[in-house]
C-alpha positions in Angstrom: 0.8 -13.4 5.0 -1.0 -15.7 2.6 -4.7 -14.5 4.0 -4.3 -11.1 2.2 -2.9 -12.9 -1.2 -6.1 -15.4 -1.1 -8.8 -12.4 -0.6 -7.2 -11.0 -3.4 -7.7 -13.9 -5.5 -10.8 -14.2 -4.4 -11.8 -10.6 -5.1 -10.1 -9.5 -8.4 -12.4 -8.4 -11.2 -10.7 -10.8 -13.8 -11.1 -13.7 -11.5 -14.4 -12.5 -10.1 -16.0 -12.9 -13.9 -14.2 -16.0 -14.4 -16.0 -17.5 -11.2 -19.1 -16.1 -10.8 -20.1 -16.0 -14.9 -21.8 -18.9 -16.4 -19.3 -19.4 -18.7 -15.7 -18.6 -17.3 -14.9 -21.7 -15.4 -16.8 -24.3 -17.6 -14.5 -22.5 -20.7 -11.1 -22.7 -18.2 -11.8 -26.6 -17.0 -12.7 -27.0 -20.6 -9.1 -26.3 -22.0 -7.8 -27.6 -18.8 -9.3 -31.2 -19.7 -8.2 -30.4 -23.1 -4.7 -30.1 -22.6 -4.7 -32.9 -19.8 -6.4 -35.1 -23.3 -3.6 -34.2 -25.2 -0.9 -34.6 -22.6 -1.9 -38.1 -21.4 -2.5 -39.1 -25.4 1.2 -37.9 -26.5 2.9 -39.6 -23.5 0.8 -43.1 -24.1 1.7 -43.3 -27.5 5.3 -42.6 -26.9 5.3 -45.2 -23.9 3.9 -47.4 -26.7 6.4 -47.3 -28.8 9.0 -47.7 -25.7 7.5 -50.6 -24.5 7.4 -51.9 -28.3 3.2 -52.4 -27.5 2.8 -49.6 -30.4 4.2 -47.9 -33.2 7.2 -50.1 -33.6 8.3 -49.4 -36.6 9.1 -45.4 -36.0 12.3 -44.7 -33.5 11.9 -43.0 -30.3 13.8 -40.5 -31.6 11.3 -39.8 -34.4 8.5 -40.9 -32.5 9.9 -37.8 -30.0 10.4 -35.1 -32.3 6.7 -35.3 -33.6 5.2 -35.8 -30.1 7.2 -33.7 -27.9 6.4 -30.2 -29.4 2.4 -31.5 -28.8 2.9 -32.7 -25.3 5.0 -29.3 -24.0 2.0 -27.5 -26.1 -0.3 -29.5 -23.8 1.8 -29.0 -20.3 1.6 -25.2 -20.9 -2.3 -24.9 -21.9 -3.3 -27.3 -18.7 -0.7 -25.6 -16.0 -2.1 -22.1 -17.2 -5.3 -23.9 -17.2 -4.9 -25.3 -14.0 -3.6 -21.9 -12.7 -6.9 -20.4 -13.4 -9.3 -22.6 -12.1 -6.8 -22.7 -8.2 -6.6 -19.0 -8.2 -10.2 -18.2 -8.5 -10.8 -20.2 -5.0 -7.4 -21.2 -3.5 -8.8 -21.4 -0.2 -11.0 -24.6 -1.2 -8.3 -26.1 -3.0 -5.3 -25.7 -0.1 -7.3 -28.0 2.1 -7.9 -30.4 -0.4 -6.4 -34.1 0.2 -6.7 -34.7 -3.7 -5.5 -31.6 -4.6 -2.4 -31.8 -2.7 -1.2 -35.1 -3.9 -2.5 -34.4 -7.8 0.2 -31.1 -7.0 2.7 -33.5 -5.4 2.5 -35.9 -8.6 2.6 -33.1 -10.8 5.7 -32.1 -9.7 7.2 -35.5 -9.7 6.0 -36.3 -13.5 7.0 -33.1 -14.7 10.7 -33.6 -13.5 10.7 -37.5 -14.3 9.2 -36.1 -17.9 11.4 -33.3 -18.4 14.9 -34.7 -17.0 14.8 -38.5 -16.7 12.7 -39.8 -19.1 13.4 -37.2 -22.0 17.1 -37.3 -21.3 17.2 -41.5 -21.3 14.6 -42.0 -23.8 14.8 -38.8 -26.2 18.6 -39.7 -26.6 19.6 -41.0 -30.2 20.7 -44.4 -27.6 16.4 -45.0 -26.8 16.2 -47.7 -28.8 19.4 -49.5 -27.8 18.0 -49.8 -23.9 17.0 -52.7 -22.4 13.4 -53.8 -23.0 13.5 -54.4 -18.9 14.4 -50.4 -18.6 12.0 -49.5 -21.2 9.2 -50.7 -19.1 10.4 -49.5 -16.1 10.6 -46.1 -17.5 7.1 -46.4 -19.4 5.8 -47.5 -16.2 6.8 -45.1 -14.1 5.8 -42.7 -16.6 2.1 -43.7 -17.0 1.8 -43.9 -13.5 2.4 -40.6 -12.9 1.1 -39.0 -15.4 -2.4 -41.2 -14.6 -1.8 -40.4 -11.0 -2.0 -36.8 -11.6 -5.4 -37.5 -13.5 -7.0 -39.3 -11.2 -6.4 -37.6 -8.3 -7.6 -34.5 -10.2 -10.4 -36.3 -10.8 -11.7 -37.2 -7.1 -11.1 -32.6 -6.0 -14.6 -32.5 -6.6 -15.7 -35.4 -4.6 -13.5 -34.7 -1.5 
């Protein structure tokens, strides 16, 4: 059932031009990386300020409402991204060790990000935590998000 799926992947015009044209993947890694830049630079500087390394002086709360709006910005552009550069050769991807554990962290971060982390740390009570529970959750954070990175990094070596 997935075999006719893939060839079609493989074999639409739109992803046909974006693979096989000099310019169409380097342009789609391109704002992949881009939004991967932004995403990793919005969550270090808020795990920063939660670990009280950084930016002390602004509240989570704060330091959320400016950041959050740039890292959901950045999650969009780099799955849609993402999206584009898997689609145009799935087949090389699904048998991928890297690949399937960069997917396997992704969807961990995202719902650590999104439901954990925003929910505990976003809350007007951030500050108040524990600086032992801040760390964990910074830590747990970063290493996710940083295991997502670096196992997309080593899909082209493997």
């Amino acid at each position: 059932m997935i075999e006719p799926f893939l060839d079609w992947c493989y074999s639409t015009p739109v992803l046909a031009f974006l693979r096989d044209t000099r310019f169409g993947m380097p342009i789609s890694q391109s704002f992949h990386i881009l939004g991967i830049t932004v995403l990793l630079g919005t969550t270090v500087a808020f795990n920063l300020r939660l670990t009280g390394v950084g930016f002390r002086e602004t509240s989570l709360r704060t330091m959320a409402d400016s950041l959050w709006p740039y890292a959901r910005w950045a999650v969009a552009i780099t799955m849609f991204t993402g999206l584009l550069v898997f689609i145009v050769d799935p087949r090389r991807y699904l048998v991928n060790g890297p690949f399937r554990l960069k997917m396997l962290l992704l969807l961990c971060a995202l719902i650590y990000q999104f439901t954990v982390f925003k929910r505990t740390v976003t809350s007007g009570d951030g500050d108040r935590l524990t600086a032992s529970k801040r760390w964990r959750l910074a830590v747990i954070s970063l290493v996710l998000w940083f295991g997502v990175g670096w196992s997309g990094r080593f899909i082209g070596f493997l």
